[in-house]
N, CA and C atoms as a LAMMPS dump frame, in Angstrom:
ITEM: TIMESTEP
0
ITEM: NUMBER OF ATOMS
321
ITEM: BOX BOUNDS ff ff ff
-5.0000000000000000e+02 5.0000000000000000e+02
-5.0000000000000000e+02 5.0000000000000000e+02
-5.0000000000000000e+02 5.0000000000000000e+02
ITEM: ATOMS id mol type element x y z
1 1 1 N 190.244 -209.095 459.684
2 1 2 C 191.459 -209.848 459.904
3 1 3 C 192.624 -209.117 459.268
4 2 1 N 193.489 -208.607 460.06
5 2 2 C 194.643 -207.725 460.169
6 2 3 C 195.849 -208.897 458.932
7 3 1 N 195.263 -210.073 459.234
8 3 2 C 196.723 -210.933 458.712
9 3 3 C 196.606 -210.934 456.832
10 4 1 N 195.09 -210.751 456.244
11 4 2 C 195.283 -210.743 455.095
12 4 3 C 194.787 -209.195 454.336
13 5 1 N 194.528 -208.83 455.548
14 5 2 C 194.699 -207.034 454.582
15 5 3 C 196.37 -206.69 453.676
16 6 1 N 195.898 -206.54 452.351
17 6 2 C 197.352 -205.819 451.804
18 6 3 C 197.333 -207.4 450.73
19 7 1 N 196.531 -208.689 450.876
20 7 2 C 196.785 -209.17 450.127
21 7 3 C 196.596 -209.273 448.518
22 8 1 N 195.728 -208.554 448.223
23 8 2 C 195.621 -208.041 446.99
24 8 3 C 196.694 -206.937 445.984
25 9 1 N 197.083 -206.175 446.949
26 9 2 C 198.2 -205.21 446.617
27 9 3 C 199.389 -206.009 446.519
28 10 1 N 199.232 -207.385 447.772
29 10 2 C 201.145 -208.263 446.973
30 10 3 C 200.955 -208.621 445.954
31 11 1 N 199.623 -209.494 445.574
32 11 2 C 199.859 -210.342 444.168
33 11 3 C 200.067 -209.076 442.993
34 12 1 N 199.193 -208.012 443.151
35 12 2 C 199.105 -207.264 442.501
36 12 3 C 201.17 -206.601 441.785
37 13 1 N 201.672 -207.213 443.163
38 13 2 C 203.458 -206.561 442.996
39 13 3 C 203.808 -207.675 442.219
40 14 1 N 203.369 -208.535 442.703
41 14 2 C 204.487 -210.069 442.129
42 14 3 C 204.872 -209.78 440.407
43 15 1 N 203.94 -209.776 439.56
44 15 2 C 203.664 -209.402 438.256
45 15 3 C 204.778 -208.342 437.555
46 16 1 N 204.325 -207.476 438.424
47 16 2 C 205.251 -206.154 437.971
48 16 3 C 206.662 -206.335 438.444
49 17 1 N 207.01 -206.511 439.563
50 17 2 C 208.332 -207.072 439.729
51 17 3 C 209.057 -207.691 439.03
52 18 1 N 208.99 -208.929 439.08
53 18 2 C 209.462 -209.882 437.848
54 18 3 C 209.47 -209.379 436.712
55 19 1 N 208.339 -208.134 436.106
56 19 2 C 208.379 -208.388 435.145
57 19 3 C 209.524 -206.968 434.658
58 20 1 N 209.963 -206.578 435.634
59 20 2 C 210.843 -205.399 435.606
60 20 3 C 212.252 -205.656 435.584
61 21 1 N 212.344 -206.753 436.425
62 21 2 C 213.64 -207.001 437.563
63 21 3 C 214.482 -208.038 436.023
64 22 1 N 213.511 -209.005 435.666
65 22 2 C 214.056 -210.28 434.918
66 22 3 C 214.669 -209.342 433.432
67 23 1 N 213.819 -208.584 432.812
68 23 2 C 214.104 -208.319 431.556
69 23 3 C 215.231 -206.847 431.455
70 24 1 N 215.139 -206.345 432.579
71 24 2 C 216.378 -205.421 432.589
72 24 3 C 217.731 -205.8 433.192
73 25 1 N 217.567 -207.224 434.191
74 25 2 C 218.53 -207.678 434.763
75 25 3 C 219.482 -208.216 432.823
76 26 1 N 218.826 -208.869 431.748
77 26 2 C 219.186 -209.499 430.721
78 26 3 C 219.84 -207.852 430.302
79 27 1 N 219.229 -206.694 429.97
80 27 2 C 219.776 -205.466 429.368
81 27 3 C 220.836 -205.204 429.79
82 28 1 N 220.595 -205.123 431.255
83 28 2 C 222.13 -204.478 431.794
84 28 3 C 222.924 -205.535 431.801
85 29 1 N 222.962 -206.608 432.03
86 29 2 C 223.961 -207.727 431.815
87 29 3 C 224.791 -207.692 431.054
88 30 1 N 223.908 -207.944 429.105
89 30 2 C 224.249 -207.865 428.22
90 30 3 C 225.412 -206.829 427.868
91 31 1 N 225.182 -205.463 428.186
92 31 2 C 225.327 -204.169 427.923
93 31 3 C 226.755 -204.146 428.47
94 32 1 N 226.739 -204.582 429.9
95 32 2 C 227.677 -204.458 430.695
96 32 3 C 228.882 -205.497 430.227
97 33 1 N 228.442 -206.672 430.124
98 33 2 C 229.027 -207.731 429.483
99 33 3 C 230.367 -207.185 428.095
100 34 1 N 229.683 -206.425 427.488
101 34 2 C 229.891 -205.765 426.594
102 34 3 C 231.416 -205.191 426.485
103 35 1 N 230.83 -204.095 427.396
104 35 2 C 231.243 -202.976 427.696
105 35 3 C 233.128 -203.205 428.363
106 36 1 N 232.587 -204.595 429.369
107 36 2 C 233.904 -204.913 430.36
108 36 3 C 234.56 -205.481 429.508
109 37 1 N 234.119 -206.678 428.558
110 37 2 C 234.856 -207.345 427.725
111 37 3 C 236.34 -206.713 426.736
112 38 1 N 235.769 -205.203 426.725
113 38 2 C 236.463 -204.588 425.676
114 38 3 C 237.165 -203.598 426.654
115 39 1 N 237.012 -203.01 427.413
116 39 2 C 237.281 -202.104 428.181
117 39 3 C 238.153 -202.454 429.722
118 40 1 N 237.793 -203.414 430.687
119 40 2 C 238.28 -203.828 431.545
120 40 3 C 237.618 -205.31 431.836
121 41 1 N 238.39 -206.118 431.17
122 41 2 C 238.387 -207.966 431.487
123 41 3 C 238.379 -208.372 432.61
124 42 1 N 238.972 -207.626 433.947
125 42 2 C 239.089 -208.252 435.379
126 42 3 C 237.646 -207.856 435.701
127 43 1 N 236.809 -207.014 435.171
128 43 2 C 235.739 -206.599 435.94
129 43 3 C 234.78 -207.555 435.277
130 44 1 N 234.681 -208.508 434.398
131 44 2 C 233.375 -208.809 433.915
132 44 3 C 233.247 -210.093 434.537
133 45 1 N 233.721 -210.496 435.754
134 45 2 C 232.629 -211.836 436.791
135 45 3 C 232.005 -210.778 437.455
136 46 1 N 232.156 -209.475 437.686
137 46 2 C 231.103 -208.902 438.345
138 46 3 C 230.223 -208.483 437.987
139 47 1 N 229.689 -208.626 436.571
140 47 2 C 229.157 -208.558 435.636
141 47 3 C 227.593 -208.762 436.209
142 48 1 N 227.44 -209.863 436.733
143 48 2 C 226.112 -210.456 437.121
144 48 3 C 225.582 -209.997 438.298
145 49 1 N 226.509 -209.524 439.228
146 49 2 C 226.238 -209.073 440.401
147 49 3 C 225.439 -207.628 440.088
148 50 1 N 226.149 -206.663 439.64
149 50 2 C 225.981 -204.943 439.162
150 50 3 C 224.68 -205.181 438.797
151 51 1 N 224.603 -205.79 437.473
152 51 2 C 223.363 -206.299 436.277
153 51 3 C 221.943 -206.39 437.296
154 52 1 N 221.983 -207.86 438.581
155 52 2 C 220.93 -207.926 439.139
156 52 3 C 220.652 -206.394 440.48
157 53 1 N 221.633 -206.19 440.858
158 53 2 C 221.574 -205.28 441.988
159 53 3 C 220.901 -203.274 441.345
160 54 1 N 221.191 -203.737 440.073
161 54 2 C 220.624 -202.417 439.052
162 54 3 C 219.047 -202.746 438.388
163 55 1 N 218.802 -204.483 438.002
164 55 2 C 217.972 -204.159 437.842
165 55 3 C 216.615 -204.667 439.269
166 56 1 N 216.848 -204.875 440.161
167 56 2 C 216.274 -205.007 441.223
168 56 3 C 215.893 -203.723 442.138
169 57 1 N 216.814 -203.136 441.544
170 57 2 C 216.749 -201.453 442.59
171 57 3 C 215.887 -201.019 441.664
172 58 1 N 215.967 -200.984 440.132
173 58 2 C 214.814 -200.253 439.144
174 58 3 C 213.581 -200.924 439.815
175 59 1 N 213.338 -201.896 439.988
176 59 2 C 212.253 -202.408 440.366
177 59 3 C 211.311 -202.158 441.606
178 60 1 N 212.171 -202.05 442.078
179 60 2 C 211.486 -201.794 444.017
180 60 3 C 211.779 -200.338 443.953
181 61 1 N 212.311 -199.311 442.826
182 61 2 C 211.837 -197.72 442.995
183 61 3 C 210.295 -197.589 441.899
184 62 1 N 210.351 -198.439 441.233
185 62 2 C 209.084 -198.615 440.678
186 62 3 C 207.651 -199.15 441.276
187 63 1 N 207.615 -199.902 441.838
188 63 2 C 206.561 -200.897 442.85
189 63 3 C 206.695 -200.257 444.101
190 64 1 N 207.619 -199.108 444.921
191 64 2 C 207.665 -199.003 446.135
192 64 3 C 206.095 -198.407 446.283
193 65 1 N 205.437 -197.22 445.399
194 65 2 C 204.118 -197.186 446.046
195 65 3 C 203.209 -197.884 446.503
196 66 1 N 203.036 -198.908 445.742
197 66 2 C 202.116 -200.383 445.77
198 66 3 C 202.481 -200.854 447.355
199 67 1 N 204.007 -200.84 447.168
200 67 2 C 204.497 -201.467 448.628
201 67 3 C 204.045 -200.85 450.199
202 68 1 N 204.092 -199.837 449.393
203 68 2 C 203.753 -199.076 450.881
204 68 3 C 202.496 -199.006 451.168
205 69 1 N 201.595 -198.535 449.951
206 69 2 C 200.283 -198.8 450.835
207 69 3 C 199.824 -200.242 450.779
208 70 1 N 200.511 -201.311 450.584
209 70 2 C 199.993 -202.713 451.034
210 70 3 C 200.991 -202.504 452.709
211 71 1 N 201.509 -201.773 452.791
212 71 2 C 201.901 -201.617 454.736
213 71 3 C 201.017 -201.017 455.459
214 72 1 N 201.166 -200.026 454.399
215 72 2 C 199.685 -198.783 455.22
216 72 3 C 198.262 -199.958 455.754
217 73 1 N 197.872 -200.59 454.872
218 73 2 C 196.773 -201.711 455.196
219 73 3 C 197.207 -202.322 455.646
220 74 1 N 198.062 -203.067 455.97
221 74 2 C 198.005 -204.026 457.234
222 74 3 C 197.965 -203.21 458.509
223 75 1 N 198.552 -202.122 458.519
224 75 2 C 198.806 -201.21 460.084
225 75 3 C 197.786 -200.571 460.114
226 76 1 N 196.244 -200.68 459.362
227 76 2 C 195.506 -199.83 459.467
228 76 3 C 194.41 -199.973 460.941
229 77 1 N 194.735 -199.279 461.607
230 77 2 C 193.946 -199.819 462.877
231 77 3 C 192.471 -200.398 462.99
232 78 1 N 191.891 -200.741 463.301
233 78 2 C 190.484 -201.566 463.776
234 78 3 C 189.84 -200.401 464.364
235 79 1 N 188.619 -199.755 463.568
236 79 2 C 187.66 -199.072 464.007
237 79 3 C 185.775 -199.525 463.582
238 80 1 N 185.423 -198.55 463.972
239 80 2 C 183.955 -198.67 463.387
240 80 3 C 183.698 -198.609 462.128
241 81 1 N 184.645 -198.033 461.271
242 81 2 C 184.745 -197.78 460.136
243 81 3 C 185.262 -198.622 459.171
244 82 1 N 184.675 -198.839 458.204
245 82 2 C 185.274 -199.861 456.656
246 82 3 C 186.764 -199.214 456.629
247 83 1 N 187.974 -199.719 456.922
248 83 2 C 189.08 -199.256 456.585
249 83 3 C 189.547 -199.25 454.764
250 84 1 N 190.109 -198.389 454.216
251 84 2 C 190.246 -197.821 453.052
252 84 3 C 191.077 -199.387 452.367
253 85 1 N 190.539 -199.414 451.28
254 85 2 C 190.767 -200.622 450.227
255 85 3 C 192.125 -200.256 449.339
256 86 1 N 192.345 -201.437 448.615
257 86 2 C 194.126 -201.081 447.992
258 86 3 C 193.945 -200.079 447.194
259 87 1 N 192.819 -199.273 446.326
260 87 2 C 193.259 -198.322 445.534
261 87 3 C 193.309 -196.932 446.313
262 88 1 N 192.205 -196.922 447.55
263 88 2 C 192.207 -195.774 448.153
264 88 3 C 193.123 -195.05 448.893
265 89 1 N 194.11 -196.406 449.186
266 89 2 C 195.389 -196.539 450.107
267 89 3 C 196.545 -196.142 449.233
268 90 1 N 196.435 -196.224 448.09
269 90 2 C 197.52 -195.944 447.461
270 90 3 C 197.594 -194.79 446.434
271 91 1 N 196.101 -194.343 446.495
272 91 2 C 196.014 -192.644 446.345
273 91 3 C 195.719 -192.095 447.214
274 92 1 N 195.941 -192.087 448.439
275 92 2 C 196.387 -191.594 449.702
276 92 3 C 197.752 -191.263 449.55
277 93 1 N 198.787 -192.375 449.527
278 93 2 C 200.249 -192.282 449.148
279 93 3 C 200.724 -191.41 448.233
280 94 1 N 200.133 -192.099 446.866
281 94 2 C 200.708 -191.049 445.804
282 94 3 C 200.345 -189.479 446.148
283 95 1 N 199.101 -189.344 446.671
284 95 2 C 198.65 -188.138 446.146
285 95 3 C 199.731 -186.885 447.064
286 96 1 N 199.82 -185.96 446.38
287 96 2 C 200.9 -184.757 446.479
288 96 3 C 200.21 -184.075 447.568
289 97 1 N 198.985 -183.891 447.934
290 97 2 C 198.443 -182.544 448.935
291 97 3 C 198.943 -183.655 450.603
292 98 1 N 199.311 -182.825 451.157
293 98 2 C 199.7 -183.256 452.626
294 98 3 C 198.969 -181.812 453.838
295 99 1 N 198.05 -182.362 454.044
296 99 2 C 197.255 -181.727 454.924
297 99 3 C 198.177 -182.22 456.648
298 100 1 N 197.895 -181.145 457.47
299 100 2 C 198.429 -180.846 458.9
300 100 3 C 198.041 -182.361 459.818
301 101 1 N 196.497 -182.693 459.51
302 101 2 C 196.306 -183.469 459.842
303 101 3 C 197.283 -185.24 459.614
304 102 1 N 197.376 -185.405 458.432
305 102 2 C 198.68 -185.872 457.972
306 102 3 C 199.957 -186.331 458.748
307 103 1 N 200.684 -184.529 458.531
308 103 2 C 201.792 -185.129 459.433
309 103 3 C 201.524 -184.885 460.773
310 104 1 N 200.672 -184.823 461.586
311 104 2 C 200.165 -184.908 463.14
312 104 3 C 200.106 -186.432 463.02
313 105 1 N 199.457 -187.119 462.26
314 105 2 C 199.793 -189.253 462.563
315 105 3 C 200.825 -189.248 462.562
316 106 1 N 201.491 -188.659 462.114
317 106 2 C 203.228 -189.723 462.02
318 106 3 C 204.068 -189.533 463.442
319 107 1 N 203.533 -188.569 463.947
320 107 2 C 203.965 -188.39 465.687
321 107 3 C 203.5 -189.444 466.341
């Protein structure tokens, strides 16, 4: 069943997300908060915006591997074969060697 492949790899994100996104969104806030207060006063309602949009981007450049091979498994086609599980899928991703065969799928 195509619909819950990759579900182990989301819960597996939920954790790390949050736990990236919440406690650096408070750093850069703070920091920034700071910074505008003393430096430029018209800029600090944007304070909250910068803060979450900085620490949300740290987050999803951190978790994007996870992300991708929980895509890679859902799109993994239906064969005769046991299709590759969340760790195998995602040292597939990480891993650095890119064989011919490789980029011939992405055509």
């Amino acid at each position: 069943m195509k619909l819950w492949r990759g579900t182990g790899a989301s819960l597996a994100l939920a954790m790390p997300t949050v736990g990236i996104c919440l406690p650096y969104y408070d750093i850069f806030r703070n920091f920034m908060e700071e910074f505008t207060t003393r430096n430029a006063p018209s800029l600090t309602p944007y304070v909250p915006l910068v803060a979450g949009s900085l620490a949300r981007s740290l987050a999803f450049i951190t978790c994007y591997p996870v992300e991708l091979a929980r895509t890679r498994m859902q799109a993994f086609k239906e064969s005769a074969t046991k299709p590759p599980g969340m760790w195998k899928t995602l040292h597939m991703v990480i891993s650095p060697v890119r064989t011919t065969s490789n980029i011939q799928n992405l055509d």
